[in-house]
N, C-alpha and C positions, 0 to 999 in steps of 0.2 A: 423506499429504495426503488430508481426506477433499473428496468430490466433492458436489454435492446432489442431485445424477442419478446413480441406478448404473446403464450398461449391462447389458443382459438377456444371457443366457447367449448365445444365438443370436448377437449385437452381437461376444464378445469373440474373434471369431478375427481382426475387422476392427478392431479398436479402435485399433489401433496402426499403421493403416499410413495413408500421405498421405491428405489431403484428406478425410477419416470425419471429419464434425461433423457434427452434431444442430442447429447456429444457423442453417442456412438453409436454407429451404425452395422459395424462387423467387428469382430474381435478383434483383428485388426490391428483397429484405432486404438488399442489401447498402447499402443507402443509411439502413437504421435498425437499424446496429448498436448493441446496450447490454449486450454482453458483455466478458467479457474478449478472450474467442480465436474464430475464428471459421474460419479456413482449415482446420483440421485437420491442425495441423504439429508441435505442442507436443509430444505423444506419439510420433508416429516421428521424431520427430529427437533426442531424450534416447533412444528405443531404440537406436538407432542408434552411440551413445556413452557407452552406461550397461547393466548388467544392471537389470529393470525386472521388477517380479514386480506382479502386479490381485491383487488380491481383491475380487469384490462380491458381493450379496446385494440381491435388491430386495423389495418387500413381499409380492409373492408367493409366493416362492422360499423352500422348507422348509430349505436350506442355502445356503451362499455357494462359490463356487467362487474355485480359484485358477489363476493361470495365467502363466509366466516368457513373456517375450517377449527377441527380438534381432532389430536388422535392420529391426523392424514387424512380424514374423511371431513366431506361437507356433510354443515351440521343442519343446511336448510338448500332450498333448491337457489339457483341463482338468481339474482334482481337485475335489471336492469335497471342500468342510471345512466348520468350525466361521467361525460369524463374526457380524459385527452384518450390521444393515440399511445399505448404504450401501456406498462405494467405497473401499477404500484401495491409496496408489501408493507403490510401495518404489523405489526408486531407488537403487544398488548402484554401486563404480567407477567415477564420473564420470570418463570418458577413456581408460580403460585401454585402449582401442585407438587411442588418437590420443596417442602422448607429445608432441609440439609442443603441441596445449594443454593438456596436462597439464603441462606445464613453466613452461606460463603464469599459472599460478594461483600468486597468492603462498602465504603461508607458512598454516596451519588455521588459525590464530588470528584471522588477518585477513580470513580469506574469512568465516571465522564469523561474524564483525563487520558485514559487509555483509547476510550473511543474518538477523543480529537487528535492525537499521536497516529490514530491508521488512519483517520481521513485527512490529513493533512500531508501526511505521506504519498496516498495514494492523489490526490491533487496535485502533489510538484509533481506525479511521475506523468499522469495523463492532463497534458497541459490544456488539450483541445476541449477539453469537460468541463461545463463549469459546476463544483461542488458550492455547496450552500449547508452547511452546520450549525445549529440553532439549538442551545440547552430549552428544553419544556419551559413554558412557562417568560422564556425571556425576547425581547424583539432583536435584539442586535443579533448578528450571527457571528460565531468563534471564528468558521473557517468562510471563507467566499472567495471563490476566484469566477473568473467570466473564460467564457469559451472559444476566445481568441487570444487566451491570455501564453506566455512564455516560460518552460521550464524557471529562469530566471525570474519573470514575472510573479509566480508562482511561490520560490523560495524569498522573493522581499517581502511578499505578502504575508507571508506565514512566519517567517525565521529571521522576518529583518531586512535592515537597509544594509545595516553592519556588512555581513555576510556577503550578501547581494554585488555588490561592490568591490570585492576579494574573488571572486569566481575565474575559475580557470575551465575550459570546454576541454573535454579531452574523449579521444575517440580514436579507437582501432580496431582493427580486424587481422584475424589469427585462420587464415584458410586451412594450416594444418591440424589446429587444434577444433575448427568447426565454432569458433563463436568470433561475436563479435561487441563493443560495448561503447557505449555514450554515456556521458554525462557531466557533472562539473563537478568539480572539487575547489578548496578553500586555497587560496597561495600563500606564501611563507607570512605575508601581512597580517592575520586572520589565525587564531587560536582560541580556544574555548578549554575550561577543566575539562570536559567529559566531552569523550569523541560522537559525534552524529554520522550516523551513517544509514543513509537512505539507500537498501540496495536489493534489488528488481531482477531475477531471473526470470524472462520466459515470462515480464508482466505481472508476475508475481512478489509481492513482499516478501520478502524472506531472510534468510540473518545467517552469516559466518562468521564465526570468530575468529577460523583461519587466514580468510582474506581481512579481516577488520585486522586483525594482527598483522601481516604481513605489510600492508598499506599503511600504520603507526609507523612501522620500525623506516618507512622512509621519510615520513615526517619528522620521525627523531632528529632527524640531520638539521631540518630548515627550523621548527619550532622550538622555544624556549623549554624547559626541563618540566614535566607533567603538564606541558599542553599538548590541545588533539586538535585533528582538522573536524573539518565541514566534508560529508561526502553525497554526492548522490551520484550513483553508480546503476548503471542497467544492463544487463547480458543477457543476451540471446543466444540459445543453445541448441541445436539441435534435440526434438522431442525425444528422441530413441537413445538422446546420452546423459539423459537427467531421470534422477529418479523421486517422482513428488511423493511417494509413501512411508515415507520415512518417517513420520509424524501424522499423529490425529489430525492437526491444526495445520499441516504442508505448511510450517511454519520455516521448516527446516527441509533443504533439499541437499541429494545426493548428486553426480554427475562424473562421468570419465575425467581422465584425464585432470583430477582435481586441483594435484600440485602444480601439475603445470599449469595449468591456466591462469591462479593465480600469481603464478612466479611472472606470468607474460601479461598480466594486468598490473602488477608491482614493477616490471621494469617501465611500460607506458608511462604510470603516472610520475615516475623519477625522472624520466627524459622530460616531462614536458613542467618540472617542477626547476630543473636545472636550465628548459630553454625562456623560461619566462622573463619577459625584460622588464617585468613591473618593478618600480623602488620597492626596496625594503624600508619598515619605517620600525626604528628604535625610540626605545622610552628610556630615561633614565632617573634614576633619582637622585637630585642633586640636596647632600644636608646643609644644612647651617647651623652655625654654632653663635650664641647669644655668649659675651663676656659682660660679666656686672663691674663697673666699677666701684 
């Protein structure tokens, strides 16, 4: 995993243990959060249930150091090595000391599965990045985009030509409601059984069933009967009107103004679903009847 911040040598005897972030500086800040993480819990709590080895290197620094952690604590003093500029985190045993949740993780093939679903997600959202996904063991990579690549670029690579080619851009901003949102969605052409929906608060992955609902029932109108769209959807909120605790996993956020916001995201994609001048393109099935003589 690389970092954008590498902790300075001085930083990595503490780097791992509770509460050590860099995101807050006064109390404050906790009302204008726009990170990911922010307690300092991510890394002692994978130490804690993982072997976890740092490597960084900052622009200063004539070499990078490395350093095994357990527990939150280094388990030897640091080495210096060979390495780039920047952070990388190794991650080793997931659970080997906890077998109840080790027992609880299904089978690799599936877990893998989930892990290519967020990085593939979080790839169409941050187009300027380029991700690289690779199962152990194999050369070819699942996911790979390049760091010039296009929101677009992004969803051909990963989700298809299909899809790719149906894209509608839609983008507004709501100054009374304090957000504003980009992204593409699928046009009346483009239907899938089960709806995708890619969608980004504040940079963040997260999921509503509220707006996923609300965004279907306008689709209802253009798609054929149990199909769903293509969405990738991103909002920017104001940090003091969202609230990321709502869940362990800030998988699930809260925010003002909820209904509205989606009623004024639900009317955007309707306007620009009804101004679309792409053909529509029908299938039909035509039978035939064989007569024997």
């Amino acid at each position: 995993m690389e970092l954008f911040l590498s902790p300075q040598k001085e930083d990595m005897s503490i780097v791992c243990e509770r509460f050590t972030t860099s995101k807050l500086k006064t109390f404050e800040d906790l009302t204008q959060i726009a990170t990911y993480g922010f307690r300092g819990e991510a890394l002692a709590s994978i130490s804690h249930v993982a072997h976890v080895t740092i490597t960084t290197r900052t622009n200063e620094s004539k070499c990078a150091y490395r350093g095994a952690f357990s527990d939150g604590q280094l388990k030897a003093p640091l080495k210096p090595c060979a390495g780039n500029v920047g952070t990388q985190i190794l991650v080793e045993d997931l659970f080997y000391n906890v077998a109840t949740r080790r027992k609880a993780l299904r089978s690799p093939g599936e877990e893998h599965s989930k892990v290519v679903d967020v990085v593939s997600r979080y790839a169409v959202h941050n187009s300027k990045v380029a991700f690289t996904l690779k199962k152990h063991g194999e050369s070819l990579a699942e996911v790979r985009t390049s760091a010039n690549s296009t929101h677009v670029d992004n969803i051909r690579s990963i989700y298809g030509p299909a899809v790719a080619k149906e894209l509608l851009e839609v983008t507004h901003e709501d100054s009374q409601l304090g957000f504003t949102m980009n992204g593409w969605v699928s046009n009346a052409n483009y239907s899938i059984k089960k709806c995708t929906m890619l969608l980004f608060i504040n940079h963040r992955l997260v999921d509503s069933t509220a707006l996923r609902k609300a965004i279907e029932a306008v689709y209802a109108v253009y798609l054929p009967k149990n199909m769903h769209p293509f969405l990738y959807i991103s909002l920017e909120i104001a940090p003091q009107n969202i609230d990321v605790n709502v869940h362990p996993t800030k998988h699930e956020v809260h925010f003002l103004h909820e209904d509205s916001v989606i009623e004024s995201v639900q009317k955007c994609i309707d306007a620009r679903l009804l101004g679309s001048n792409a053909s529509r393109t029908y299938f039909t099935q035509v039978s035939s009847q064989v007569v024997i003589m």
